[in-house]
C-alpha positions as a Python dict, from the first residue, in 0.01 Angstrom:
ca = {
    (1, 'X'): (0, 0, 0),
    (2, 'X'): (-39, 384, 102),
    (3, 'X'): (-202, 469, 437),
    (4, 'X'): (-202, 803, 400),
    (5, 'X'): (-474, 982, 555),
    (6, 'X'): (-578, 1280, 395),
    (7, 'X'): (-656, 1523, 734),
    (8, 'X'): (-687, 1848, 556),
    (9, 'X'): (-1081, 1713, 408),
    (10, 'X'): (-1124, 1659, 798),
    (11, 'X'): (-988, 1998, 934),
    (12, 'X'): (-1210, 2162, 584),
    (13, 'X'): (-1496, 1999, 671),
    (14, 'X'): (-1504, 2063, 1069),
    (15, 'X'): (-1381, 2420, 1020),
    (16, 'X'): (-1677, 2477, 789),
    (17, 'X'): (-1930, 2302, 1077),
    (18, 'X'): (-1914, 2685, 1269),
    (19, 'X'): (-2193, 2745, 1501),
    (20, 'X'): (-2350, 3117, 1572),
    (21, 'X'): (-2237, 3064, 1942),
    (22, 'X'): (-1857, 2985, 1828),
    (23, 'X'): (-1902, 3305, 1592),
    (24, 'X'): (-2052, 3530, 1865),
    (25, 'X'): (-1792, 3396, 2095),
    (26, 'X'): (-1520, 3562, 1845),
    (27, 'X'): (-1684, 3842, 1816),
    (28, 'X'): (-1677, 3916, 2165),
    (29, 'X'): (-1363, 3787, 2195),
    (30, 'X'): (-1278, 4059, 1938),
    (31, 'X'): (-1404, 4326, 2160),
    (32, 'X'): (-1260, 4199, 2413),
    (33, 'X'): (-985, 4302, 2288),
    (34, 'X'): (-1018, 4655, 2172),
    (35, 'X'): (-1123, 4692, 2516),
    (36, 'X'): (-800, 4600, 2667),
    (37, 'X'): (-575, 4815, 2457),
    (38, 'X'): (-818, 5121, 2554),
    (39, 'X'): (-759, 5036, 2926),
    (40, 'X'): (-354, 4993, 2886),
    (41, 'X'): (-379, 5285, 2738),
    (42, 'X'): (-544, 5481, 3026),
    (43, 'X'): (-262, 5330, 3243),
    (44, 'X'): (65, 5527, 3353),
    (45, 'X'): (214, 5262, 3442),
    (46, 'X'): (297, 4861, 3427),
    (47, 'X'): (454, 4594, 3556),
    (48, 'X'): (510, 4314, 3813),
    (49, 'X'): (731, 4081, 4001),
    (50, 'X'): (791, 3707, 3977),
    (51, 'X'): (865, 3490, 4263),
    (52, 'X'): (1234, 3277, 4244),
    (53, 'X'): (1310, 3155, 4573),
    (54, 'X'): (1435, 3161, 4898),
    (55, 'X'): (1753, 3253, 5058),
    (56, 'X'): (1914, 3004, 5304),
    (57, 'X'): (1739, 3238, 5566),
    (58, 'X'): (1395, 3144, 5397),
    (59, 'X'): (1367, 3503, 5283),
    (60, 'X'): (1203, 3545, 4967),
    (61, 'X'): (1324, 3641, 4622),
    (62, 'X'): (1159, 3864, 4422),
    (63, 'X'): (1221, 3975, 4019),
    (64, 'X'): (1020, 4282, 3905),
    (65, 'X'): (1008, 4576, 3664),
    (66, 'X'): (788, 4870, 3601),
    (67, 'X'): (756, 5074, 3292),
    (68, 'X'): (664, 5439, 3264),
    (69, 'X'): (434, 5499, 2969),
    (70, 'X'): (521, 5893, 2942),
    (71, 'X'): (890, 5854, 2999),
    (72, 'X'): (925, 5463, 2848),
    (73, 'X'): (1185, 5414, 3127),
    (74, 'X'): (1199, 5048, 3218),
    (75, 'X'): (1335, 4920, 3588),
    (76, 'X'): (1423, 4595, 3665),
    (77, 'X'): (1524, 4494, 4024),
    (78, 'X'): (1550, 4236, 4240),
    (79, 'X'): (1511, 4180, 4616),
    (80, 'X'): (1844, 3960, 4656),
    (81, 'X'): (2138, 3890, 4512),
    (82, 'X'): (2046, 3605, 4245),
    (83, 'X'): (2336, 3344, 4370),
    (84, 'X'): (2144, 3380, 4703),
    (85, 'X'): (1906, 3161, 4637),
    (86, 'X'): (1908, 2822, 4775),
    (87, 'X'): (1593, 2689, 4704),
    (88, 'X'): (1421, 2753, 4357),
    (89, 'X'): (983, 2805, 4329),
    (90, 'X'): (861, 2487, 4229),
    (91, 'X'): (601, 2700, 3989),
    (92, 'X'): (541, 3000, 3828),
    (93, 'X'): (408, 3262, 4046),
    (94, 'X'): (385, 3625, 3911),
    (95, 'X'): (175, 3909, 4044),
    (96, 'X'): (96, 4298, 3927),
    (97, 'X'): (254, 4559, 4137),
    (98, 'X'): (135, 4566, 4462),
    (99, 'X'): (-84, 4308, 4479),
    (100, 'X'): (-59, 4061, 4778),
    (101, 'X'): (192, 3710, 4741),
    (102, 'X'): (-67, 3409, 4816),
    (103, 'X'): (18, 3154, 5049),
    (104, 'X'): (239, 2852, 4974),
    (105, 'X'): (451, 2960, 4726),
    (106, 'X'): (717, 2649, 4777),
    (107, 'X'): (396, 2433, 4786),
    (108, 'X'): (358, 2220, 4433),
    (109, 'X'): (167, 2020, 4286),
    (110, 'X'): (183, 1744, 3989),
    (111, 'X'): (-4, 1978, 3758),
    (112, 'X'): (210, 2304, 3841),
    (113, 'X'): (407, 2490, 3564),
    (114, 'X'): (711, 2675, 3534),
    (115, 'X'): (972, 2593, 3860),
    (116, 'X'): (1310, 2808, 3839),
    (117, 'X'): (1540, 2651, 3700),
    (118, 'X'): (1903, 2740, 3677),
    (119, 'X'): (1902, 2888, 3285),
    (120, 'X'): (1544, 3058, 3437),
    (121, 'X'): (1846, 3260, 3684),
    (122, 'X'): (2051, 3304, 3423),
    (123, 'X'): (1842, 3475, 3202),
    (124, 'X'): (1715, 3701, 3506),
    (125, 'X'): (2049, 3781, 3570),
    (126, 'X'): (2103, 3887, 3184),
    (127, 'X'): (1794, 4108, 3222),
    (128, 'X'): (1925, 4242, 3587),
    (129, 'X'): (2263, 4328, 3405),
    (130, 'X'): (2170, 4452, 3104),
    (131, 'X'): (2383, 4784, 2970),
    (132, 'X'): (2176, 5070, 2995),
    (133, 'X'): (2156, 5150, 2647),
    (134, 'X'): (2109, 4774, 2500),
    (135, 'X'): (1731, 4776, 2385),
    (136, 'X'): (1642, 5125, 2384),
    (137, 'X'): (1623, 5361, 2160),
    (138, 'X'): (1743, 5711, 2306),
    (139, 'X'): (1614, 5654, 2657),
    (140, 'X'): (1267, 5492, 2569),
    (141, 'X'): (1260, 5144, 2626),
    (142, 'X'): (1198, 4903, 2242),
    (143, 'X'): (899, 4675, 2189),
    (144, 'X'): (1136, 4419, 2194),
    (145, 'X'): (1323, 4473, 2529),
    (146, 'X'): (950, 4537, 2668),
    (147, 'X'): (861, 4174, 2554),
    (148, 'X'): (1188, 4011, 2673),
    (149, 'X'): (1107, 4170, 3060),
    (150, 'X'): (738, 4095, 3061),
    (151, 'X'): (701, 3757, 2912),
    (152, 'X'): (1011, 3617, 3152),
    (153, 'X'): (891, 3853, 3496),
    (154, 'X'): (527, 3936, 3422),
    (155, 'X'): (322, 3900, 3209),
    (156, 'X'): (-21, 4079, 3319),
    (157, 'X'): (-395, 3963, 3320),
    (158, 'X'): (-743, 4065, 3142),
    (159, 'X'): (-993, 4149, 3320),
    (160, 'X'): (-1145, 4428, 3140),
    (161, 'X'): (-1407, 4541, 3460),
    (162, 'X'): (-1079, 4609, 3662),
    (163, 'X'): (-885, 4771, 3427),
    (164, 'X'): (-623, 4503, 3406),
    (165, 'X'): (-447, 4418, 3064),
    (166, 'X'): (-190, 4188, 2951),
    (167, 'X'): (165, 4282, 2799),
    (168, 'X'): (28, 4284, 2418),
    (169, 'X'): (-243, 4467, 2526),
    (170, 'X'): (36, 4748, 2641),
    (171, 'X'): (267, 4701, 2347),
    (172, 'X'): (-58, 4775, 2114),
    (173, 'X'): (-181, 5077, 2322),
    (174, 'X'): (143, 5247, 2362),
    (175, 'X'): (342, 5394, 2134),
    (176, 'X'): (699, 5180, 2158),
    (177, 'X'): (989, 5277, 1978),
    (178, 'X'): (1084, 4969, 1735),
    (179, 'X'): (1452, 4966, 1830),
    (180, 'X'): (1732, 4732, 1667),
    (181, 'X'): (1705, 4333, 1714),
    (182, 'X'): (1907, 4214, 1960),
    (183, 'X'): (1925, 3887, 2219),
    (184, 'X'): (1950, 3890, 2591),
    (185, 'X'): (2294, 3664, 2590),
    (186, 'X'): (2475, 3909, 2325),
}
């Protein structure tokens, strides 16, 4: 005997059950958007840092990278050396340029996200070293390289009152060069 259960009537007939609210909420959500890509596109530049760590000194360790939208010249530095670390972030922290690190970075809880692992270092350290040329085109820095850095360091926030955006919302506003596909380990 079958016992197949046939979810795509289900998914049909909820998908079809749309209410004005859900449909006005897309809508906005819609402008939303448009919004954001106007405001990354008033910005000269973008970027952020990502917490890793502490040295055995307790000092922290920092990842960032900012990216000039006239020039498209990407930087990437860190505070320490990488192998300097001696105990990893529990979670994800990431902030925009210049904004202020919150207390209790080290502190974690249950429900916390994204602790540094050692492959997390090791792909920092393939962005850190990097070849100049490898995901650029001339000296303008690729959509793709730009995605690499800011999904794994920063990825940026919406909040359309304050002029912050998110990484798409950069990649859509400013004008990238495509570049060649490539991966961060070679």
């Amino acid at each position: 005997m079958n016992q197949f259960t046939n979810y795509t009537k289900k998914l049909h007939a909820a998908s079809s059950e749309t209410t004005d609210e859900e449909l006005k909420a897309r809508f906005r959500h819609r402008e939303n958007v448009a919004q954001l890509v106007e405001n990354a596109k008033k910005l000269d530049t973008f970027g952020g840092r990502r917490f890793l760590g502490l040295t055995k000194n307790d000092n922290e360790v920092w990842i960032s990278y900012t990216i000039d939208q006239e020039t498209m010249d990407i930087k990437i530095t860190a505070t320490h050396k990488l192998s300097s670390i001696t105990k990893k972030a529990p979670k994800r922290v990431t902030l925009a340029t210049n904004e202020q690190a919150p207390d209790g970075l080290m502190d974690a809880r249950h429900s916390d996200v994204g602790a540094i692992t050692d492959s997390t270092l090791r792909y920092m350290q393939q962005l850190l070293d990097l070849p100049v040329t490898v995901g650029k085109v001339g000296n303008k820095c690729s959509s793709q390289l730009f995605m690499y850095v800011s999904n794994a360091i920063y990825e940026g926030r919406w909040d359309i009152e304050n002029g912050r955006v998110r990484w798409i919302d950069v990649l859509k506003g400013w004008n990238f060069p495509a570049g060649k596909y490539f991966t961060i380990y070679g």
